[in-house]
C-alpha positions as CSV (number, residue, x, y, z in Angstrom):
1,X,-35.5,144.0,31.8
2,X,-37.1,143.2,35.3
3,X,-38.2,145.4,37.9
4,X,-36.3,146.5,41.0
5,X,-39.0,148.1,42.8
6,X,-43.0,147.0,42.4
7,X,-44.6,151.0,42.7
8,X,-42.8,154.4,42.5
9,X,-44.6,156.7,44.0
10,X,-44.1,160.9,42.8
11,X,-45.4,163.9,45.3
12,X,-44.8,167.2,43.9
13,X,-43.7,170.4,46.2
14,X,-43.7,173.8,46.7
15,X,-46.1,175.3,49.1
16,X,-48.5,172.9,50.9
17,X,-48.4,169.2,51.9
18,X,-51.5,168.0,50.6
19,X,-49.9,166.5,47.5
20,X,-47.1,164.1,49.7
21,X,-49.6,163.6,52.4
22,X,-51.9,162.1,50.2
23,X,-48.7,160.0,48.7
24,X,-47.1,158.8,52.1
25,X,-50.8,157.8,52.9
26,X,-51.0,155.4,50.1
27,X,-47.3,154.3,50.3
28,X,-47.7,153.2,53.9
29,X,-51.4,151.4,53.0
30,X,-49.1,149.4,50.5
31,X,-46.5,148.1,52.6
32,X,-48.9,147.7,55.4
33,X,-51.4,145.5,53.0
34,X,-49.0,143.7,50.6
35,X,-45.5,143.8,52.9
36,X,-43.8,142.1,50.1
37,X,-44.3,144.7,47.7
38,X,-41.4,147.2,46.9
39,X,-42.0,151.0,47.2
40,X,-40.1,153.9,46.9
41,X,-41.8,157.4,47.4
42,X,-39.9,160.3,45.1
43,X,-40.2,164.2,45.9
44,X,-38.8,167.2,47.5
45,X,-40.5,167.6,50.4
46,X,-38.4,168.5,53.8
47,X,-41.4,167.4,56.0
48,X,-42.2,164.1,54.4
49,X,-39.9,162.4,57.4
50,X,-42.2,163.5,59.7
51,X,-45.2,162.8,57.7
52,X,-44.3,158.7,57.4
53,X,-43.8,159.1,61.3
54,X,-43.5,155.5,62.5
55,X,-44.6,154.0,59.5
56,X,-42.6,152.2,57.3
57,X,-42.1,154.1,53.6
58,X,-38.9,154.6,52.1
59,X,-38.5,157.7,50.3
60,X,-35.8,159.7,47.9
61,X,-35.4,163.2,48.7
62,X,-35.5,165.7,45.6
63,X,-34.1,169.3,46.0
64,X,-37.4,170.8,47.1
65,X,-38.9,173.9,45.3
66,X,-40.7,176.6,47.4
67,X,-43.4,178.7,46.1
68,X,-44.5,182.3,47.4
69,X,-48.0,184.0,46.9
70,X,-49.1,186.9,45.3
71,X,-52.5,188.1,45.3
72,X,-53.7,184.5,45.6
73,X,-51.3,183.3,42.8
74,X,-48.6,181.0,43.8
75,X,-45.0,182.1,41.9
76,X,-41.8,180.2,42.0
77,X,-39.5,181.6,44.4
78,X,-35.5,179.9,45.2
79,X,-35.6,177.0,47.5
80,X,-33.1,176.0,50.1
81,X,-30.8,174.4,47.6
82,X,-30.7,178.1,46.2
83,X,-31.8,177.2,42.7
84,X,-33.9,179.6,40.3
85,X,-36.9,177.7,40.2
86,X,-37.1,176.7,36.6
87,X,-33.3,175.3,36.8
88,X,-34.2,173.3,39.6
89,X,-36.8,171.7,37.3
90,X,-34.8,170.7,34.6
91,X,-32.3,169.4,37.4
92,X,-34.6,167.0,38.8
93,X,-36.9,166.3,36.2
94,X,-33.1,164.7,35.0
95,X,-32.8,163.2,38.4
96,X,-36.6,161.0,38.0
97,X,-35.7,160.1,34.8
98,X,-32.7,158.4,36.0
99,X,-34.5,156.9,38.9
100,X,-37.1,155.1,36.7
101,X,-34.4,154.4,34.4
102,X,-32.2,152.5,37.7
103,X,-35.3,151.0,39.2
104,X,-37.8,150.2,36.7
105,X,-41.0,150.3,38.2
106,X,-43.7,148.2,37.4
107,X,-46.2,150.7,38.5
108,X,-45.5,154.3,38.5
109,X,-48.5,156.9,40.9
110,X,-47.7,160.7,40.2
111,X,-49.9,163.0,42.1
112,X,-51.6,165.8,40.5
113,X,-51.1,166.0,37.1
114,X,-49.7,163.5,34.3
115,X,-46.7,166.0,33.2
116,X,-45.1,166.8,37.2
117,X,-44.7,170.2,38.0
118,X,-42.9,172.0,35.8
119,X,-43.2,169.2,33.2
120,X,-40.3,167.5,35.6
121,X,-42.0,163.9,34.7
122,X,-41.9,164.4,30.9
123,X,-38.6,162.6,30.2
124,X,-39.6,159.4,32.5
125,X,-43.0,159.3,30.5
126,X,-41.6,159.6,27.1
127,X,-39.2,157.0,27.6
128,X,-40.5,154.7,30.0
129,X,-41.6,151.5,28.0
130,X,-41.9,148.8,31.2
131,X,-44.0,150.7,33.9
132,X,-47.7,151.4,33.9
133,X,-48.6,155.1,34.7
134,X,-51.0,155.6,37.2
135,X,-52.5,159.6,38.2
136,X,-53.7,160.4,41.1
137,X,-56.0,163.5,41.8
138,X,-57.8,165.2,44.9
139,X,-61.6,165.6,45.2
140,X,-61.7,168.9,44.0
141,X,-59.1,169.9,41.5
142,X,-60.1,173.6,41.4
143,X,-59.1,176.0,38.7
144,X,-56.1,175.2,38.2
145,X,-54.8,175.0,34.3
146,X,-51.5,172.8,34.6
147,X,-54.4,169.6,35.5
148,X,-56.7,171.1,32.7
149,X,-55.1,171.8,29.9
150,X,-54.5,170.5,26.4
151,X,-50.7,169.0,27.6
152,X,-52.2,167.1,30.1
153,X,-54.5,165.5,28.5
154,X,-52.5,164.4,25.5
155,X,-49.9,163.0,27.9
156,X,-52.1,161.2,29.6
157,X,-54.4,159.7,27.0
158,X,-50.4,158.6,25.5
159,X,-48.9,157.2,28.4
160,X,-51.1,156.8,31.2
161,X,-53.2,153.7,31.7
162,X,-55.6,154.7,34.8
163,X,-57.0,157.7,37.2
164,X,-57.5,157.4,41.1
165,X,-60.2,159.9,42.0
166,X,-59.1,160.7,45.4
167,X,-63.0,161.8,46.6
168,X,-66.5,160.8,47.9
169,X,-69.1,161.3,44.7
170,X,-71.7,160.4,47.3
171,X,-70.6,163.7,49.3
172,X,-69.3,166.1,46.4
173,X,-71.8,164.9,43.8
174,X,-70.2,163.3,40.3
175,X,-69.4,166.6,38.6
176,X,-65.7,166.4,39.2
177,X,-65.9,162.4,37.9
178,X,-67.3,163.7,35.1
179,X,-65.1,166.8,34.0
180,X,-62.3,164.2,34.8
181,X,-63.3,162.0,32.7
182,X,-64.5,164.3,29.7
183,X,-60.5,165.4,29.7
184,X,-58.6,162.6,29.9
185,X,-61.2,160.2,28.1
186,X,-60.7,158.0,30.9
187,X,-63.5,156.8,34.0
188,X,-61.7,157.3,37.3
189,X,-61.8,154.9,39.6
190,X,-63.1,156.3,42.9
191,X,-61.0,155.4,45.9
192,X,-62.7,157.3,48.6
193,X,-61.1,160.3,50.2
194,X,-57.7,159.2,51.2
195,X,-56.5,159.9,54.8
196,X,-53.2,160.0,56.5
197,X,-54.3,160.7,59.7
198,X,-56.4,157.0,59.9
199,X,-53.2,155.1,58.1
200,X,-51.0,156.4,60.8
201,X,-53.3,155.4,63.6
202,X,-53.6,152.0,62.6
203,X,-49.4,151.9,63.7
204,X,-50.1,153.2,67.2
205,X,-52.0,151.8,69.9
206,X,-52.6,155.0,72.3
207,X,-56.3,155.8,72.6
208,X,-57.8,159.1,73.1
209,X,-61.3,158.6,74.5
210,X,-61.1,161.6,76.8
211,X,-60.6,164.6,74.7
212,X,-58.4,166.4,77.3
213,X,-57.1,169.7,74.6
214,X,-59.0,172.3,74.6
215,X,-57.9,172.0,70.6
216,X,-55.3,172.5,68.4
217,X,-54.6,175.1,65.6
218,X,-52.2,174.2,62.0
219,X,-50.7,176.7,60.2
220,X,-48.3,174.6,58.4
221,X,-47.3,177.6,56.0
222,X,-47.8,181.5,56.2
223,X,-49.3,183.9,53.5
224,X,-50.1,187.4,53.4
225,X,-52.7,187.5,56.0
226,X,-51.1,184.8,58.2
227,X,-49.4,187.3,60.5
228,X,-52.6,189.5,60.9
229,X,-54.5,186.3,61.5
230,X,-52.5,184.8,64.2
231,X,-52.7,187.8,66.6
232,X,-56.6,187.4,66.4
233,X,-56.2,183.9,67.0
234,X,-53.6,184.6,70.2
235,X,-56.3,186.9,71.6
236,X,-59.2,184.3,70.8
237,X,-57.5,181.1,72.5
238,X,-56.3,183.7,75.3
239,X,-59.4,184.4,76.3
240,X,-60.8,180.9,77.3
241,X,-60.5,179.9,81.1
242,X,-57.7,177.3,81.5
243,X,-59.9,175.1,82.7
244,X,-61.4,174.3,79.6
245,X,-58.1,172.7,78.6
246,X,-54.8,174.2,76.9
247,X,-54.6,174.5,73.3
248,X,-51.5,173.6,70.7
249,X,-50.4,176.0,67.8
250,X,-48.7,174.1,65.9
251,X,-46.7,176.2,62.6
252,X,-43.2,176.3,61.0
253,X,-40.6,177.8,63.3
254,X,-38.4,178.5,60.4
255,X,-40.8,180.8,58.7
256,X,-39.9,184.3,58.4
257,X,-41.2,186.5,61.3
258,X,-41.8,183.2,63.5
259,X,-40.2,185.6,66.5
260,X,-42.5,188.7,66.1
261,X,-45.6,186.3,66.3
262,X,-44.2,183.6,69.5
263,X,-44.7,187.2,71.2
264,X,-48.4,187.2,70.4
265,X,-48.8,183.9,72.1
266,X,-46.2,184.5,75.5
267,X,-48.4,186.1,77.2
268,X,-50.8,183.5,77.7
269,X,-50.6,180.3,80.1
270,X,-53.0,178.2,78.1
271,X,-51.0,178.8,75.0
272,X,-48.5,176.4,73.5
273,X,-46.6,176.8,70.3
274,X,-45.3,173.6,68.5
275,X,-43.2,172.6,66.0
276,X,-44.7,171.2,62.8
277,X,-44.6,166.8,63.6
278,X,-45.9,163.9,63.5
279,X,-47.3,164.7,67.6
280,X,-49.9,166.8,65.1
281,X,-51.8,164.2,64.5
282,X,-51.9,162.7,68.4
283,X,-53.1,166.0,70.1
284,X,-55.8,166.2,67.3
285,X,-56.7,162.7,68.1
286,X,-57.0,164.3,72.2
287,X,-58.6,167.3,71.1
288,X,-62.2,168.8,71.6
289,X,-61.9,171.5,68.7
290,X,-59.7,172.1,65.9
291,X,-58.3,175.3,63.4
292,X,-57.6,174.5,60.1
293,X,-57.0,175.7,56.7
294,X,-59.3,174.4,54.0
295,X,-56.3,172.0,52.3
296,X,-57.5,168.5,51.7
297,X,-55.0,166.9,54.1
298,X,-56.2,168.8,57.0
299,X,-60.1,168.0,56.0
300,X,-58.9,164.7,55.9
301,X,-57.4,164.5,59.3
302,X,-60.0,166.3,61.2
303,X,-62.6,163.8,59.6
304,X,-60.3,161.0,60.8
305,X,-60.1,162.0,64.2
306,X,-63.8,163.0,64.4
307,X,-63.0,166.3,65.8
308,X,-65.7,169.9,65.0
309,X,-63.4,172.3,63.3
310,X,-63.6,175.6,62.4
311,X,-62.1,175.8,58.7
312,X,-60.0,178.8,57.3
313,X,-60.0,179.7,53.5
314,X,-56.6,181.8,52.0
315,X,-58.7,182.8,48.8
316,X,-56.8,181.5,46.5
317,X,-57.3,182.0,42.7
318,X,-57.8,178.2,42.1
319,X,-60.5,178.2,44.4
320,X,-60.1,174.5,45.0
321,X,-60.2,175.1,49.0
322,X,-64.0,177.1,48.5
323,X,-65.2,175.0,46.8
324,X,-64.5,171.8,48.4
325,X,-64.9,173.1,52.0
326,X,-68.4,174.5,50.7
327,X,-69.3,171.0,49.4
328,X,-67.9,169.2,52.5
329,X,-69.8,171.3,55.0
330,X,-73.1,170.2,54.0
331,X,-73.2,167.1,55.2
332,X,-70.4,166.7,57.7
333,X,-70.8,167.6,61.4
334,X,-66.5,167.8,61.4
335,X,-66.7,171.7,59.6
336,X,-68.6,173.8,62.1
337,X,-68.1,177.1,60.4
338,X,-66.0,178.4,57.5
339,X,-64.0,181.7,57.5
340,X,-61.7,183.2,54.7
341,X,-59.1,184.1,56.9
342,X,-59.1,187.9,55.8
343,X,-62.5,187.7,57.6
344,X,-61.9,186.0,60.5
345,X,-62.8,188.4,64.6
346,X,-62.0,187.3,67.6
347,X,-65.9,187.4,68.5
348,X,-66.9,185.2,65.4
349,X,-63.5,182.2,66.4
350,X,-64.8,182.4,70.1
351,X,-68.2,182.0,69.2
352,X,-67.2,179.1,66.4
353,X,-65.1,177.7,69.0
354,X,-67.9,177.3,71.7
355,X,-70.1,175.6,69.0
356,X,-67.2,173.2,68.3
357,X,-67.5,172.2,72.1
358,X,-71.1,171.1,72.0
359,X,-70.6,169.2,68.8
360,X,-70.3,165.2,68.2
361,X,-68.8,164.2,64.8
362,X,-70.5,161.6,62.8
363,X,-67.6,159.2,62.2
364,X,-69.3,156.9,59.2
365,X,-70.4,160.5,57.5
366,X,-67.8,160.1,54.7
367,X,-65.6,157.2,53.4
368,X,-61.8,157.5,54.1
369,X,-60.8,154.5,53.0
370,X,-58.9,155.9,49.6
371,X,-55.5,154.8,50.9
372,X,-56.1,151.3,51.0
373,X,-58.6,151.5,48.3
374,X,-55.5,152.6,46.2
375,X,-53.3,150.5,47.3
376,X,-55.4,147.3,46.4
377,X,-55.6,149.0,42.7
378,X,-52.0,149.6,42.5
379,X,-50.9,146.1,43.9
380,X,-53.1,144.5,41.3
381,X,-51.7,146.5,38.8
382,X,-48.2,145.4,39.8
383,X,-49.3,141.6,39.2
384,X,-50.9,140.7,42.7
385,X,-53.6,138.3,42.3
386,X,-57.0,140.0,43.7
387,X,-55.6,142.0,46.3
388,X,-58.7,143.0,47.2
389,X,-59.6,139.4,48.6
């Protein structure tokens, strides 16, 4: 039987857009690179529209889970389809079945872990006998036991022929190479960290030399301390003379409480709240400081845009954003200062803030080349010819 489509592409959801970032990033370094290639990006996402942007990545949209935390734990909660969570697993894990089965993929890249959240890829493994499986995993995996345990490896060491280590050994050391490859008893191939942010800018032709924001702030999802948080970050940003620029909120207007905290921010002139987007990524580009949370996609883009941040940890229980910030921060001018977010005063943000101002980024300090890096290794795994000539 041939192949429909060249490379099938699988982002699990929930909480976070790490996981899809990473994937559209890739998706878009393969058309871009090898424009006669087929690929089809799979998941649940709602944002993933505005994550492509103006790139060129078709996609299939799942019915998307959503996730709440507790005490740093992240529990299934009902999505916007409505659907208990582990219902809606055994619906779509159906539903990517019948999509490998309909499109036949040479090449199959699923994010994360070999067995999908909620073991949704199981069926398509088991019974896919034409496409070569391909897993893809962050710098720092973290604690997390779905990647680590006994399940995934056997799946993987069955069905899977390769790993893509989405990281920089040279900056995080080889330790997480090495666990990696102790579990599924297979070397990863190192791709470099891979950025959305840089793919993107290679579709636009505006230039930013003159960093005219005073910064911008992402809070692309809200937790337990979120609401406490962005009244201290209100007062912070408030508190800075207009004419050191305006700054940018940007956060999900449809998250509960979204009216209680727009009153924080009214008050002041130099405040803006925005809608989660793809103009994210521009005013970043134009901006002289940043607030982030510790996820690898935001690392990633305030690396790519060369921009001081000050980084924000949730304290989660998987620990993957400590200890990958904490690692990051050693040698990269990008993270000024590092705050779990329970932690964070207006004095100490104003204070990190001001040292982001007097800060220049090293732009070569880290390789963010993964997504093109990957999308070589993919295309030659779908039967291009050295695609990295």
């Amino acid at each position: 039987m041939s192949s429909i489509i060249d490379i099938l592409i699988y982002a699990h959801d929930g909480r976070g857009l790490g996981h899809v970032s990473r994937s559209v990033a890739i998706g878009l370094a393969v058309r871009r690179l090898f424009p006669h290639l087929s690929v089809l990006l799979v998941t649940g996402c709602g944002s993933t529209a505005e994550l492509i942007g103006d790139g060129e990545l078709d996609w299939i949209k799942l019915p998307s889970y959503k996730t709440k935390i507790i005490c740093g734990k992240s529990c299934g909660d009902l999505g916007p389809s409505n659907i208990d969570d582990k219902v809606l697993g055994s619906i779509r894990s159906e539903s990517i079945s019948n999509l490998v089965d309909v499109y036949r993929p040479k090449v199959i890249l699923a994010d994360h872990t070999p067995q999908g959240k909620h073991r949704e890829l199981l069926p398509a493994v088991e019974c896919s006998t034409y496409s070569k499986w391909v897993l893809g995993v962050r710098a720092v995996v973290g604690d997390v036991d779905k990647v680590w345990s006994e399940l995934s490896a056997s799946i993987f060491i069955k069905k899977y022929s390769e790993i893509l280590w989405y990281g920089d050994s040279a900056v995080t050391g080889r330790l997480e190479l090495d666990k990696l490859s102790n579990h599924f008893q297979k070397t990863p191939f190192e791709t470099g960290y891979v950025s959305r942010f840089k793919e993107l800018r290679k579709t636009v032709t505006d230039g930013c030399a003159d960093k005219k924001l005073a910064g911008v702030i992402s809070i692309p999802w809200s937790g337990d301390g979120t609401f406490a948080l962005l009244e201290k970050v209100a007062e912070t940003l408030g508190g800075f003379d207009i004419s050191e620029g305006i700054w940018k909120v940007y956060m999900n207007h449809r998250e509960p409480r979204v009216c209680e905290v727009k009153k924080f921010f009214e008050r002041y002139s130099n405040i803006y709240l925005e809608q989660l987007g793809p103009s994210f990524l521009t005013d970043l580009a134009n901006s002289r400081s940043a607030i982030v949370y510790g996820g690898y996609n935001s690392l990633t883009d305030v690396m790519g845009a060369c921009v001081p941040s000050v980084v924000l940890l949730r304290g989660m229980k998987d620990g993957e954003q400590e200890e990958h910030a904490a690692a990051l921060s050693k040698s990269l001018s990008a993270v000024v200062d590092i705050f779990p977010e329970d932690d964070v005063t207006v004095e100490g943000l104003r204070s990190s803030l001001e040292k982001c101002f007097k800060m220049n980024v090293d732009p070569f300090a880290i390789s963010l080349e993964g997504a093109p890096n990957a999308a070589r290794y993919l295309a030659e795994l779908a039967g291009v010819r050295n695609a990295n000539g």
